[in-house]
DSSP file (Angstrom, degrees, kcal/mol; ACC not computed):
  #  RESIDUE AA STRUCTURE BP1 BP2  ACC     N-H-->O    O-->H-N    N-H-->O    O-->H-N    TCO  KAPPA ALPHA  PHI   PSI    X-CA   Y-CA   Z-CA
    1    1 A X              0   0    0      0, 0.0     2,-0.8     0, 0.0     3,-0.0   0.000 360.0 360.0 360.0 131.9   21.9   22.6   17.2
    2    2 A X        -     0   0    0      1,-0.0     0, 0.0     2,-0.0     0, 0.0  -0.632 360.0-111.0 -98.8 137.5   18.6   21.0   17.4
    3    3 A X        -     0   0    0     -2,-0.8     2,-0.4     1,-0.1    -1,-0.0   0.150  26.5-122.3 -52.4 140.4   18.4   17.4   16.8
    4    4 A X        -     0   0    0      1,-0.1    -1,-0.1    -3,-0.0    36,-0.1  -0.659  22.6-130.3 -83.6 138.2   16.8   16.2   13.8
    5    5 A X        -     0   0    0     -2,-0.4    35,-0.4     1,-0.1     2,-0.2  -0.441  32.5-126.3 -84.4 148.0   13.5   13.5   14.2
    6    6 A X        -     0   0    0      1,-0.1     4,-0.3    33,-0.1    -1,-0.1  -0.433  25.2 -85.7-105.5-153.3   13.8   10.7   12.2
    7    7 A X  S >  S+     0   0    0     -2,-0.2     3,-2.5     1,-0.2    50,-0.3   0.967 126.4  47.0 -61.7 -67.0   11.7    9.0    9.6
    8    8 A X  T 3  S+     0   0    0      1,-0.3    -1,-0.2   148,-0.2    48,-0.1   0.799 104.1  58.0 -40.4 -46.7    9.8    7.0   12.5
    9    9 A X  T 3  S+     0   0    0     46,-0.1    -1,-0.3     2,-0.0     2,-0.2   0.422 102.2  78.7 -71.8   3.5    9.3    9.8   14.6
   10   10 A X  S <  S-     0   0    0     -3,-2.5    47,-0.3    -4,-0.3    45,-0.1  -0.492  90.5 -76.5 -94.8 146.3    7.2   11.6   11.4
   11   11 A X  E     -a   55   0A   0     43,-0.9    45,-1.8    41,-0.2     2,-0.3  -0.193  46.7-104.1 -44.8 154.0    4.3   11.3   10.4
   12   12 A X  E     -     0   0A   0     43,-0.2     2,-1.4    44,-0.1    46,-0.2  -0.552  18.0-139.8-102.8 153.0    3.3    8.7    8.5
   13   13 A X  E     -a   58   0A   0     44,-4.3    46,-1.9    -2,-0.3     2,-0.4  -0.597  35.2-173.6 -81.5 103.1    2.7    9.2    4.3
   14   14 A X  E     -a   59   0A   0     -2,-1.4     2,-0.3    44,-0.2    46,-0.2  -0.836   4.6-179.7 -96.3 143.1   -0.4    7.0    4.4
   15   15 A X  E     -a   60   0A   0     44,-1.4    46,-1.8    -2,-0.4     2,-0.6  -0.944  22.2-169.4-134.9 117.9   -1.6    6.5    1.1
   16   16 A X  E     -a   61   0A   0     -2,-0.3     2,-0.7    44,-0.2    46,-0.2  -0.823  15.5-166.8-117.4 109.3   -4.8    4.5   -0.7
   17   17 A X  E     -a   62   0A   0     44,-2.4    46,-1.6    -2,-0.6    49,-0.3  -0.754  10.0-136.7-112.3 119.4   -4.5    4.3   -4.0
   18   18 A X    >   -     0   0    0     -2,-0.7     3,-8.8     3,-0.5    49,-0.4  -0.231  35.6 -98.9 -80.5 156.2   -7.6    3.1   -6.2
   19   19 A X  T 3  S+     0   0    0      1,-0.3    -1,-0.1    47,-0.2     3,-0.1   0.514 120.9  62.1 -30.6 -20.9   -7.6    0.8   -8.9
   20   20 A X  T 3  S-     0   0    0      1,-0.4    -1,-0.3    46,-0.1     2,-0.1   0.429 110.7-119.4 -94.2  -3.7   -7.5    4.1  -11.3
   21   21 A X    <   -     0   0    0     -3,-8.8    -3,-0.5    42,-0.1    -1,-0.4  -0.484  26.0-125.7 110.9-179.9   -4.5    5.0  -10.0
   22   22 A X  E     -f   68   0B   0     45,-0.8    47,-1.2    -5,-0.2     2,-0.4  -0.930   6.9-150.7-176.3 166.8   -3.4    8.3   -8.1
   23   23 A X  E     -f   69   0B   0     -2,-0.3     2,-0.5    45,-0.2    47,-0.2  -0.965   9.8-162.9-164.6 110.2   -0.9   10.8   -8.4
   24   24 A X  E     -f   70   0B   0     45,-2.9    47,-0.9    -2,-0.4     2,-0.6  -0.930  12.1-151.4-101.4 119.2    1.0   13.2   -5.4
   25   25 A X  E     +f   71   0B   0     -2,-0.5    21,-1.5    45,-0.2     2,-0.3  -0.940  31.2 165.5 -72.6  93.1    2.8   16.0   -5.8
   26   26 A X  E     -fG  72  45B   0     45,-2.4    47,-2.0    -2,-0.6     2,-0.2  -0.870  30.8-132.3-111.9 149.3    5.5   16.3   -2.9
   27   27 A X  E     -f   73   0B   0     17,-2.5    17,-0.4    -2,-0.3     2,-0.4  -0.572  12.7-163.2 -73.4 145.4    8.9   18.3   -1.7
   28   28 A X  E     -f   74   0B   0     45,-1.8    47,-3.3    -2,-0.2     2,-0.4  -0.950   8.5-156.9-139.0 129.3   11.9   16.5   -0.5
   29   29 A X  B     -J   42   0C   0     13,-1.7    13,-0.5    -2,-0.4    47,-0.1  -0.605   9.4-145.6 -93.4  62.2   14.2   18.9    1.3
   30   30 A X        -     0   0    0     -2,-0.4     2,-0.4    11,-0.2    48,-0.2   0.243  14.6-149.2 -71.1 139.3   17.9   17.6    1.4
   31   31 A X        -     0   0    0      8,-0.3     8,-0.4   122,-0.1    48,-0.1  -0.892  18.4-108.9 -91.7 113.3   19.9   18.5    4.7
   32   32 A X        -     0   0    0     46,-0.6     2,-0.2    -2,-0.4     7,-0.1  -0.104  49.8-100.2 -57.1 174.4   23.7   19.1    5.0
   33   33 A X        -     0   0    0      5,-0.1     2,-0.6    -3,-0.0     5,-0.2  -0.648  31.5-147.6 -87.5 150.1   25.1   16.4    6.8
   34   34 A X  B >  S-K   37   0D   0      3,-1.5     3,-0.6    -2,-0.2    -1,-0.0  -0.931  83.2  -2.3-120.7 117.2   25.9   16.7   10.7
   35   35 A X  T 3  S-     0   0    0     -2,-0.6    -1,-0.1     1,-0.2     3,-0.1   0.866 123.6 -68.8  78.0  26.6   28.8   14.8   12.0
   36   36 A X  T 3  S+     0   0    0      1,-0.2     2,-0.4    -3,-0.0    -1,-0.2   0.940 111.7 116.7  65.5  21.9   29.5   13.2    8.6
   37   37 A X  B <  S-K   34   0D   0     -3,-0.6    -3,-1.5   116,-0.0    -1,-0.2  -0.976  72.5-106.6-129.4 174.1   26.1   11.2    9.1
   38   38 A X        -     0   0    0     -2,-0.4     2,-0.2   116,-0.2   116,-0.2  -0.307  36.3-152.6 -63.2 137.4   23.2   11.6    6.9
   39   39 A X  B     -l  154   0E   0    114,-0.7   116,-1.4    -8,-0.4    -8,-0.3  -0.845  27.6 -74.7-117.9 151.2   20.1   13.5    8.3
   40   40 A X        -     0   0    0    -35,-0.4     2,-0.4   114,-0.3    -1,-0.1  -0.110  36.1-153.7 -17.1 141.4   16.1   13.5    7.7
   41   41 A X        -     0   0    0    -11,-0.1   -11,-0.2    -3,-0.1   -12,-0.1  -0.903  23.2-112.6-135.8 130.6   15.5   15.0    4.9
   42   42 A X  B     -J   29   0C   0    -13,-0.5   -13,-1.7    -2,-0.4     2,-0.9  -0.145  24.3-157.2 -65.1 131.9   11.6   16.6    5.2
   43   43 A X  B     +B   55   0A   0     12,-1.0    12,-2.9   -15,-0.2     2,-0.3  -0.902  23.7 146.5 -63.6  65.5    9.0   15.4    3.1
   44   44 A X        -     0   0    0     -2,-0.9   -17,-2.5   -17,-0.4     3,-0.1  -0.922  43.5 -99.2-142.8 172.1    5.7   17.4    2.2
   45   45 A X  B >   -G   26   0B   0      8,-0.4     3,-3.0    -2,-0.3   -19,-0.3  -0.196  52.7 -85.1 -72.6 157.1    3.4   18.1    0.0
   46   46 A X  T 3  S+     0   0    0    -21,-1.5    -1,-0.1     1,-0.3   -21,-0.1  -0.004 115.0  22.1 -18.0 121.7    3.4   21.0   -2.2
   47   47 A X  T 3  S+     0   0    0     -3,-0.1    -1,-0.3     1,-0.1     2,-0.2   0.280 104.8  85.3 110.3 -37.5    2.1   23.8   -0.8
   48   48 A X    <   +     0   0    0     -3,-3.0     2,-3.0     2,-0.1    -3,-0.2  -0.666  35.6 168.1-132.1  70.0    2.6   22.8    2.9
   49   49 A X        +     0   0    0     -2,-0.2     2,-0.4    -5,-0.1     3,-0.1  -0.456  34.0 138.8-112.8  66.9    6.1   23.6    4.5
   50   50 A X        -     0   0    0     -2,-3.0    -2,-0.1     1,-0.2     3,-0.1  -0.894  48.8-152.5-108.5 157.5    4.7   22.9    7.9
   51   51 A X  S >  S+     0   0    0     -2,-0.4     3,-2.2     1,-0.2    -1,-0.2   0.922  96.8  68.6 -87.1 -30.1    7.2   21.0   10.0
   52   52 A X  T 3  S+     0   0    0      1,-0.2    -1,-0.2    -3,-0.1   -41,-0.2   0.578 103.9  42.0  -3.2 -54.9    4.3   19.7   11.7
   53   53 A X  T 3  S+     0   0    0     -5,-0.1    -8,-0.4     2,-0.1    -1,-0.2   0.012  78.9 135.5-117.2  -8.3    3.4   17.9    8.6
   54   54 A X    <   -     0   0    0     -3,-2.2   -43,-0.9   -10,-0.1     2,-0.5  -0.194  49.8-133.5 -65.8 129.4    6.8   16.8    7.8
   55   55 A X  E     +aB  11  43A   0    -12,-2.9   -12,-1.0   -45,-0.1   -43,-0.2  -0.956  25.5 177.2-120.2 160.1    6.6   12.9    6.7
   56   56 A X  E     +     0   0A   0    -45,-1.8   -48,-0.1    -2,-0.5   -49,-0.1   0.723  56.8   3.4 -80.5-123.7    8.6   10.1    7.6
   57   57 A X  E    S-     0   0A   0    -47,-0.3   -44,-4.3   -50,-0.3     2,-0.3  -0.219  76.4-120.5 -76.1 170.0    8.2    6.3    6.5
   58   58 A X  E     -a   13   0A   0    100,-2.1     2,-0.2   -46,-0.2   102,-0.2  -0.791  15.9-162.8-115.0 151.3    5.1    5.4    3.7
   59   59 A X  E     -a   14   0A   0    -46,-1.9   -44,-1.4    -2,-0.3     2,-0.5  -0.914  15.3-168.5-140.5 105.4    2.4    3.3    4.1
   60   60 A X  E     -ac  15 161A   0    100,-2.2   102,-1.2    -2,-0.2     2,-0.8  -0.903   5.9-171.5-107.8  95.9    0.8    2.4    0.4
   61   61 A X  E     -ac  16 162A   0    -46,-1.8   -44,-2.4    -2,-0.5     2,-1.9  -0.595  16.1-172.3 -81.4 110.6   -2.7    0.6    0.0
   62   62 A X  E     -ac  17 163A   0    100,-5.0   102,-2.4    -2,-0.8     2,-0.4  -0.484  21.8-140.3-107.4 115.6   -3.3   -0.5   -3.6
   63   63 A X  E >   - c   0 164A   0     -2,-1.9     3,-4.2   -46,-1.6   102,-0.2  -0.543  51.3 -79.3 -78.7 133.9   -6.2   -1.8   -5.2
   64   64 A X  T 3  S+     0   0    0    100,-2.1    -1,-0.1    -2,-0.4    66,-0.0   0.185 121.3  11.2 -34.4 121.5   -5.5   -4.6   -7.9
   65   65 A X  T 3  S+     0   0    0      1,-0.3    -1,-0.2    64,-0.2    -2,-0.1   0.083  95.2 133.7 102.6 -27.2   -4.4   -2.6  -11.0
   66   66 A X    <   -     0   0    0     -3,-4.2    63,-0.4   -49,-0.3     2,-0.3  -0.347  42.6-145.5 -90.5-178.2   -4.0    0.7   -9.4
   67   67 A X        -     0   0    0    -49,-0.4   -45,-0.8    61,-0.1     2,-0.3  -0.871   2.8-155.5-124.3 142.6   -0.6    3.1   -9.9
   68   68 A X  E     -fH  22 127B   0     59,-2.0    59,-0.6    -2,-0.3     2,-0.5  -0.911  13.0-173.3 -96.9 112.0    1.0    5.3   -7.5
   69   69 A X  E     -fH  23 126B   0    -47,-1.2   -45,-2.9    -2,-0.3     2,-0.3  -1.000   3.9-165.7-134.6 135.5    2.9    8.0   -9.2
   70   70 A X  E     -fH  24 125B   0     55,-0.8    55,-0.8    -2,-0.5     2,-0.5  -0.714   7.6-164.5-114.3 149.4    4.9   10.1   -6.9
   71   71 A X  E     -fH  25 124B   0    -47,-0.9   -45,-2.4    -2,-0.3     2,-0.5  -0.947  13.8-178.4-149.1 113.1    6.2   13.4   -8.3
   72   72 A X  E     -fH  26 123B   0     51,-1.9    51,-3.0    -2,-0.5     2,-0.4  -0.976   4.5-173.0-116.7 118.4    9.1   14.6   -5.7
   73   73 A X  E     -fH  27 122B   0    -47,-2.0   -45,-1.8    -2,-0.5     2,-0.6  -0.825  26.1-116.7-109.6 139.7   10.5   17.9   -6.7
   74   74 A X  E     -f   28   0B   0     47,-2.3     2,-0.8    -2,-0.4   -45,-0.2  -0.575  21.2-160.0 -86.4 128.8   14.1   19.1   -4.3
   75   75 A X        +     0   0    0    -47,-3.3     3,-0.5    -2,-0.6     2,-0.2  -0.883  12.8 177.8-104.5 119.2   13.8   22.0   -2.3
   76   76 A X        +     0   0    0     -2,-0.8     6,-0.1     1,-0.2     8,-0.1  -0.387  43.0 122.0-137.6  71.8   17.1   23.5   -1.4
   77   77 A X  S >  S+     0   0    0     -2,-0.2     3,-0.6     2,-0.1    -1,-0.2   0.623  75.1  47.1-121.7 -40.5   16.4   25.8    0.1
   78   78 A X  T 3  S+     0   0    0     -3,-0.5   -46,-0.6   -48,-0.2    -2,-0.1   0.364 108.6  61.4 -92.4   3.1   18.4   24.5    3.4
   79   79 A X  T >  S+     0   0    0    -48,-0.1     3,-5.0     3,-0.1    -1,-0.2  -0.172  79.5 180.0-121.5  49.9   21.3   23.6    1.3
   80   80 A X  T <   +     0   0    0     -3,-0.6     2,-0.3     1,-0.2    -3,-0.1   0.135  66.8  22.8 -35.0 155.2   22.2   27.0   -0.1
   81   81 A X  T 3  S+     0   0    0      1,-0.2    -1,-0.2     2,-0.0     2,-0.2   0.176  99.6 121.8  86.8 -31.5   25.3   27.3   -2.7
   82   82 A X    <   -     0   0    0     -3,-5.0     2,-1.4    -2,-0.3    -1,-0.2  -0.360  53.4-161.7 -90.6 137.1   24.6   23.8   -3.2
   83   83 A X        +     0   0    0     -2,-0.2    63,-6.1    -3,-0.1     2,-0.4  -0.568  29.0 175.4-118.5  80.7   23.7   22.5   -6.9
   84   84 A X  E     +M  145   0F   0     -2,-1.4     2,-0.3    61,-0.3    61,-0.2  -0.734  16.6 165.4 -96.6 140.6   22.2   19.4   -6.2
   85   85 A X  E     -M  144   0F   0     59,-0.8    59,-4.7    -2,-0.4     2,-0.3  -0.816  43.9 -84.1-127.7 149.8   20.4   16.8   -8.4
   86   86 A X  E     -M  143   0F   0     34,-2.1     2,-0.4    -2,-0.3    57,-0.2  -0.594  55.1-103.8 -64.3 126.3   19.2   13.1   -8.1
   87   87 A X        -     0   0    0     55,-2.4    10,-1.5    -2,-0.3     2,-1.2  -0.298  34.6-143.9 -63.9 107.9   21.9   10.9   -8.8
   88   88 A X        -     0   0    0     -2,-0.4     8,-0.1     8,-0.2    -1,-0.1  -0.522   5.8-148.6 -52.2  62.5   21.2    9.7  -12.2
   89   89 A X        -     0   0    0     -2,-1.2     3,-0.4     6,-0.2     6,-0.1  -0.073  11.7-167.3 -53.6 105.7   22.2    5.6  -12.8
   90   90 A X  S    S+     0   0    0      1,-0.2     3,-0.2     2,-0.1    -1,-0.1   0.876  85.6  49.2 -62.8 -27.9   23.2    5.4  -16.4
   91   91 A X  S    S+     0   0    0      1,-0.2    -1,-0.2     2,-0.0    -2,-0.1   0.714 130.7  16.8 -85.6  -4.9   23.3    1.6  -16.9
   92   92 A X        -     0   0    0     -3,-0.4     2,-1.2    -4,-0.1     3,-0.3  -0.410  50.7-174.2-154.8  84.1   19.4    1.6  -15.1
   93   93 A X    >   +     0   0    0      1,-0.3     3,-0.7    -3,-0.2    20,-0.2   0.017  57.1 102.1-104.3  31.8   17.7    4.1  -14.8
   94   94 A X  T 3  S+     0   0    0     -2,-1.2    -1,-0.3     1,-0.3    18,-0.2  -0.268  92.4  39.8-111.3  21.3   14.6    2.3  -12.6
   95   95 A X  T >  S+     0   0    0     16,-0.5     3,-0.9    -3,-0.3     2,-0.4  -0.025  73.9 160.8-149.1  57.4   16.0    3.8   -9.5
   96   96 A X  T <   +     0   0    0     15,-1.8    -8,-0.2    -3,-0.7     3,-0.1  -0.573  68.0  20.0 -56.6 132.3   17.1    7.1   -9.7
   97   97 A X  T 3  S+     0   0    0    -10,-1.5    45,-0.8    -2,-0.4     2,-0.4   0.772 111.0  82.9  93.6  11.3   17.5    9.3   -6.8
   98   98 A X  E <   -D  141   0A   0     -3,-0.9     2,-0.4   -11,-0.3    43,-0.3  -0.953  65.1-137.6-156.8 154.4   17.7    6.3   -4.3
   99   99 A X  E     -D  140   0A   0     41,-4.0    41,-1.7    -2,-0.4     2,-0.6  -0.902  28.7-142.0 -95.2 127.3   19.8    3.6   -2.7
  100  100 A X  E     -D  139   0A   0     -2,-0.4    39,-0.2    39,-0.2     3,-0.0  -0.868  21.8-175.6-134.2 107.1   17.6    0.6   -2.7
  101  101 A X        +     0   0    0     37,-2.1     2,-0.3    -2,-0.6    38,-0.2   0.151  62.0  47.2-116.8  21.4   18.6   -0.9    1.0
  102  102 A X  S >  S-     0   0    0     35,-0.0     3,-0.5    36,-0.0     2,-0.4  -0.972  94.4 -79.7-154.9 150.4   16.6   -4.1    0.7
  103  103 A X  T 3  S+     0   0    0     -2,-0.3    -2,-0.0     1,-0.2     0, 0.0  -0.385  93.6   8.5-111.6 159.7   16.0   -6.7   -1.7
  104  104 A X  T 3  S+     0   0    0     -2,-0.4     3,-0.4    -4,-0.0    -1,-0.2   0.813  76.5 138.5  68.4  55.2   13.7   -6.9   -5.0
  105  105 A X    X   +     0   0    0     -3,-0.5     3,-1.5     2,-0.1     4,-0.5   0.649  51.8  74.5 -16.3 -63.8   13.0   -3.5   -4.7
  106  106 A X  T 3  S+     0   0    0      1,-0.3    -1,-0.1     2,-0.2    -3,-0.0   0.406  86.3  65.7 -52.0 -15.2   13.3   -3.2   -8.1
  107  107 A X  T 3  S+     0   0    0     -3,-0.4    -1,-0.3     1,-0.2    -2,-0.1   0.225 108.9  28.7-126.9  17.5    9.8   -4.9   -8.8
  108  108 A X  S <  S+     0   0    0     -3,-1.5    20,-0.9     1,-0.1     2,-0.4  -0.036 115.2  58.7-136.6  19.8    7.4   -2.6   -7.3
  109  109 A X  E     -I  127   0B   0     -4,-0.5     2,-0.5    18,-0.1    18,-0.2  -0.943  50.0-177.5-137.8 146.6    9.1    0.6   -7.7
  110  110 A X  E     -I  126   0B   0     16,-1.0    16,-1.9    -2,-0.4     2,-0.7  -0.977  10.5-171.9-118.5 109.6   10.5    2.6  -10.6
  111  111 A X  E     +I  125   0B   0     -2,-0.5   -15,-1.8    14,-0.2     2,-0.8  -0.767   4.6 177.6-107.3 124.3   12.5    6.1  -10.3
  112  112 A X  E     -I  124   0B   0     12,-3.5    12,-1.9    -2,-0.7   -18,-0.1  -0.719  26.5-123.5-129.2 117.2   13.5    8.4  -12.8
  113  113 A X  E     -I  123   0B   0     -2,-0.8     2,-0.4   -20,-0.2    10,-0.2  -0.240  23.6-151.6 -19.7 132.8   15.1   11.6  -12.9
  114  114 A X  E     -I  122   0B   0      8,-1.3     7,-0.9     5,-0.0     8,-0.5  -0.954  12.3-127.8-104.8 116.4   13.5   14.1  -14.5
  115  115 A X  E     +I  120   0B   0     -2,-0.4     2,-0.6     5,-0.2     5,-0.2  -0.331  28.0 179.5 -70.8 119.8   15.3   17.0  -16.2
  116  116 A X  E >   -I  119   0B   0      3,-1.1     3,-1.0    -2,-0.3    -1,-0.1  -0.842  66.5 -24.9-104.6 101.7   14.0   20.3  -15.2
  117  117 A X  T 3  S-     0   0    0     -2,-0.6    -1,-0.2     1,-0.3    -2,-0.0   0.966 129.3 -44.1  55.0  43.3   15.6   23.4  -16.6
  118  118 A X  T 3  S+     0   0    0      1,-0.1     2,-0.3    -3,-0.0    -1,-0.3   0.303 127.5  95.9  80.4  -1.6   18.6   21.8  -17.3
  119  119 A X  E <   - I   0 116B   0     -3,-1.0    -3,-1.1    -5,-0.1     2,-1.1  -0.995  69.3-139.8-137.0 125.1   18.6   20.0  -13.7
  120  120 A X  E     + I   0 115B   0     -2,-0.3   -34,-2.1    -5,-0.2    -5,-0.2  -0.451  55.4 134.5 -92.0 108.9   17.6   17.1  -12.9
  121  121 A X  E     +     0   0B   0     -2,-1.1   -47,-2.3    -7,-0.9     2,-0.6   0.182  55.8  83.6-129.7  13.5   15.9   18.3   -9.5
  122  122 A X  E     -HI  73 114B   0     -8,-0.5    -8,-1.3   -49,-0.2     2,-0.6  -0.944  55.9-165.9-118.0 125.8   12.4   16.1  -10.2
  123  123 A X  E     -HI  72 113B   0    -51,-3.0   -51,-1.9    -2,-0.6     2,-1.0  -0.905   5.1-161.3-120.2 116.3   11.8   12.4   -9.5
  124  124 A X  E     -HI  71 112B   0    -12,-1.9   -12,-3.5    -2,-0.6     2,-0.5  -0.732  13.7-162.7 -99.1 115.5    9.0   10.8  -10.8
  125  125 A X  E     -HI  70 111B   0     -2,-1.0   -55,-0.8   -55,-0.8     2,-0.4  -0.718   9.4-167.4 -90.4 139.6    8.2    7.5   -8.9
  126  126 A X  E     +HI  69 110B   0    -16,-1.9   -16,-1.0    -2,-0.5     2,-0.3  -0.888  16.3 169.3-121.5 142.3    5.9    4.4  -10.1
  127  127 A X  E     +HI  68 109B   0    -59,-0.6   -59,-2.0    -2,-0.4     2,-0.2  -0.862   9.5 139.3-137.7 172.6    5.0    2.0   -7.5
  128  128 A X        -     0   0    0    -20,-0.9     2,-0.2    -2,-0.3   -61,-0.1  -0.762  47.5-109.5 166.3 143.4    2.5   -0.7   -7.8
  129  129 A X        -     0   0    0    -63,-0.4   -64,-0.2    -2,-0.2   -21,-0.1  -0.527  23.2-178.2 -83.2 156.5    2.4   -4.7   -6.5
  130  130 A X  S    S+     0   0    0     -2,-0.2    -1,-0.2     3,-0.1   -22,-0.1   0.257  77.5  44.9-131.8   8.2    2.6   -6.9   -9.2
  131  131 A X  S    S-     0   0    0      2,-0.2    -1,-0.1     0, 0.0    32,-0.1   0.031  98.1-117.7-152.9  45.4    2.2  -10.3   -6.9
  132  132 A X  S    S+     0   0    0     30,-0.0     2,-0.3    32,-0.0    33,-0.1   0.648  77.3 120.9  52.3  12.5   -0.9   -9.5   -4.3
  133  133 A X  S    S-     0   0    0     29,-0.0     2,-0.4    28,-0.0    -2,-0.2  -0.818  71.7-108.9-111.7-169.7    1.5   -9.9   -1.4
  134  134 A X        +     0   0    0     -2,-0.3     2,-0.3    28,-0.1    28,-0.2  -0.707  40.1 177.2 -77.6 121.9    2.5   -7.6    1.2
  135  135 A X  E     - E   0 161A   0     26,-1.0    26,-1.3    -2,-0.4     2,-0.4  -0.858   9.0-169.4-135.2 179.4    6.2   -6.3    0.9
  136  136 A X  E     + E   0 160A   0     -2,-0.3     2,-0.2    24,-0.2    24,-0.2  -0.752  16.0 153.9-146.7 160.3    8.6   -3.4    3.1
  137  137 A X  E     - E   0 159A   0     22,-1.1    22,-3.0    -2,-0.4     2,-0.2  -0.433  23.8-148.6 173.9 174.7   11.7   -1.9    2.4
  138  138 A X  E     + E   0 158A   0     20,-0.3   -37,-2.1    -2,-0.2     2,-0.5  -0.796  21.2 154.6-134.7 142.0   13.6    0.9    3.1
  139  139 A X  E     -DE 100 157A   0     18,-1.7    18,-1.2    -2,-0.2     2,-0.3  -0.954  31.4-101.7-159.8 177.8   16.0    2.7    1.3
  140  140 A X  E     -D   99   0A   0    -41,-1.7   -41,-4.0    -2,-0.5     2,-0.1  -0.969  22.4-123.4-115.5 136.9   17.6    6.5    1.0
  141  141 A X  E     -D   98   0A   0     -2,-0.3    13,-1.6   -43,-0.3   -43,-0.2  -0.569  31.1-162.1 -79.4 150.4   17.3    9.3   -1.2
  142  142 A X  E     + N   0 153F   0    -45,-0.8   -55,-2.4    11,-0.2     2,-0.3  -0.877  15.0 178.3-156.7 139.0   20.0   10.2   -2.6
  143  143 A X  E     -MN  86 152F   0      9,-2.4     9,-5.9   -57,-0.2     2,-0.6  -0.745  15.1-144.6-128.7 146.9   21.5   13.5   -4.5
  144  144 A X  E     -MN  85 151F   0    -59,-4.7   -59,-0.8    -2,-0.3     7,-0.3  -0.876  20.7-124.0-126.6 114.9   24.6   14.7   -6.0
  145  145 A X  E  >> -MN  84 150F   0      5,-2.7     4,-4.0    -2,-0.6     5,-0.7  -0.288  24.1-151.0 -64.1 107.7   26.2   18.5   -6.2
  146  146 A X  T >45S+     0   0    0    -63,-6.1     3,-1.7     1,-0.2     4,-0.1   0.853  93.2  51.1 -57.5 -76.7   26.5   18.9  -10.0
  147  147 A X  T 345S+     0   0    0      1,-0.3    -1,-0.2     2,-0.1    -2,-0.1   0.602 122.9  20.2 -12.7 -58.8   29.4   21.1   -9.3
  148  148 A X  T 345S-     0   0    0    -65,-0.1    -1,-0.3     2,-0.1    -2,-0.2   0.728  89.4-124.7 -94.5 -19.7   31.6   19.0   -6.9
  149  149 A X  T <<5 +     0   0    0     -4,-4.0     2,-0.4    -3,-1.7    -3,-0.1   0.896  56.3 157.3  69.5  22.0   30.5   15.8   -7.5
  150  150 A X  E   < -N  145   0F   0     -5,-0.7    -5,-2.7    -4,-0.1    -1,-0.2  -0.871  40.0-120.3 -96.4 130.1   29.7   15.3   -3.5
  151  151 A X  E     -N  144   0F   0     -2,-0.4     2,-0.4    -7,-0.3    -7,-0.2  -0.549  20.4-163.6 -48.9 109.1   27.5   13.0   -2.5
  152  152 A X  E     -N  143   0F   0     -9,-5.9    -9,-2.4    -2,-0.2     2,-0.3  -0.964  13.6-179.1-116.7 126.8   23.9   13.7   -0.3
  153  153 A X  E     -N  142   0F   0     -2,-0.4  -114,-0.7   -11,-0.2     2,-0.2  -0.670  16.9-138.1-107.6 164.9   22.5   10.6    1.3
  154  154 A X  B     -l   39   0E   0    -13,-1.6  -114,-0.3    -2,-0.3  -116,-0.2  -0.466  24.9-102.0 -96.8 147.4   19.1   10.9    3.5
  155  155 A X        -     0   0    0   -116,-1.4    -1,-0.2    -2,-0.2     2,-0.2   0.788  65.7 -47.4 -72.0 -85.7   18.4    9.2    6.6
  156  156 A X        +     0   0    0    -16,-0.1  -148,-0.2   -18,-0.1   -16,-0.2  -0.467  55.7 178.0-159.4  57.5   16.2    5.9    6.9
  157  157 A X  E     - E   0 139A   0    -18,-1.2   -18,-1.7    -2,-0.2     2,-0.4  -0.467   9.9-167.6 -70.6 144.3   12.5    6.0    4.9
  158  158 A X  E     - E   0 138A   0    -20,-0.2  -100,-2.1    -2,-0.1     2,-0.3  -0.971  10.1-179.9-120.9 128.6   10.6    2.9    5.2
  159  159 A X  E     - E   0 137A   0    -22,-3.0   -22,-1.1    -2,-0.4     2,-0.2  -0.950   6.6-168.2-139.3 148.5    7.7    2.2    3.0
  160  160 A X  E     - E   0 136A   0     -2,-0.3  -100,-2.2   -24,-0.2   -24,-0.2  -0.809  15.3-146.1-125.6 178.8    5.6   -1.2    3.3
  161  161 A X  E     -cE  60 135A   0    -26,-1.3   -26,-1.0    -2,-0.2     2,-0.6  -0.899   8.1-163.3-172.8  81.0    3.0   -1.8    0.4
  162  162 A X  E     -c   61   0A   0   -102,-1.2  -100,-5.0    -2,-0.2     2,-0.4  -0.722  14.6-142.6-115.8 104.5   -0.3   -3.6    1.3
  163  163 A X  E     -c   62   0A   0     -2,-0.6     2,-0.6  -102,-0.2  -100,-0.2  -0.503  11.6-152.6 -79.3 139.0   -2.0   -5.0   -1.9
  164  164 A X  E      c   63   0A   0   -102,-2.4  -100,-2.1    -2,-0.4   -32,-0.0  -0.861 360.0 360.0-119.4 106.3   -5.9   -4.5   -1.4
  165  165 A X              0   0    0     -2,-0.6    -1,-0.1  -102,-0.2  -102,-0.1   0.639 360.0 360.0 -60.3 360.0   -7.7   -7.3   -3.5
């Protein structure tokens, strides 16, 4: 079986987002798991299923005021059978679709499910700095087989977030 790259070993999503804001359209491709751990799971834009092209960790440059709106649709295309969704959080619904693996997270990104045909297979992301410093973290997507109720976790994105006065 051939070894999966991780997120460092990808390209990186470099992104500059002006002061009016900007708005991406990307795939996220969820992976079965190998050995019971979580794998890459590829990253590209619409349109472009080169592996080549695949990204890893984010790198976000923002100009005071602007918004990042991410629009991540799943492709499952490598998890046939499988009826997977982004794990909805009922009591907050300002990270769906990720495990938030570092802290105050919470206060430059916003995720939400988005219901698509009856499945919530879309994740609309907000980021934006709201206090002119520099921040990192890292987290996992993460997705749930409406059927079974099994759990798919991601490997190991990192995205840092470089306010541009």
């Amino acid at each position: 079986m051939k070894q999966m790259k991780t997120c460092a070993e990808r390209p990186l999503l470099n992104l500059e987002v002006p002061k009016e804001g900007l708005t991406v359209e990307l795939m996220l491709q969820p992976q079965e798991q190998v050995n019971k751990e979580p794998q890459y799971w590829p990253l590209y834009n619409v349109g472009n299923d080169n592996e080549e092209e695949y990204f890893g960790n984010w790198n976000i440059d923002i100009h005071k005021g602007g918004v990042l709106t991410l629009k991540v649709t799943l492709d499952l295309s490598k998890v046939p059978g499988r009826n997977l969704e982004f794990v909805r959080y009922r009591q907050n619904h300002k990270l769906d679709g990720l495990i938030a693996l570092t802290p105050d997270f919470r206060h430059q990104f916003r995720a939400r499910a988005k219901e698509v045909d009856g499945e919530y297979t879309t994740l609309i992301i907000k980021v934006k700095d709201k206090e002119d410093i520099p921040d990192r973290f890292s987290f996992l997507w993460m997705c749930v087989d409406a059927e079974t109720g099994m759990h798919f976790v991601s490997g190991d994105p990192d995205t840092s977030i470089n306010p541009i006065p």
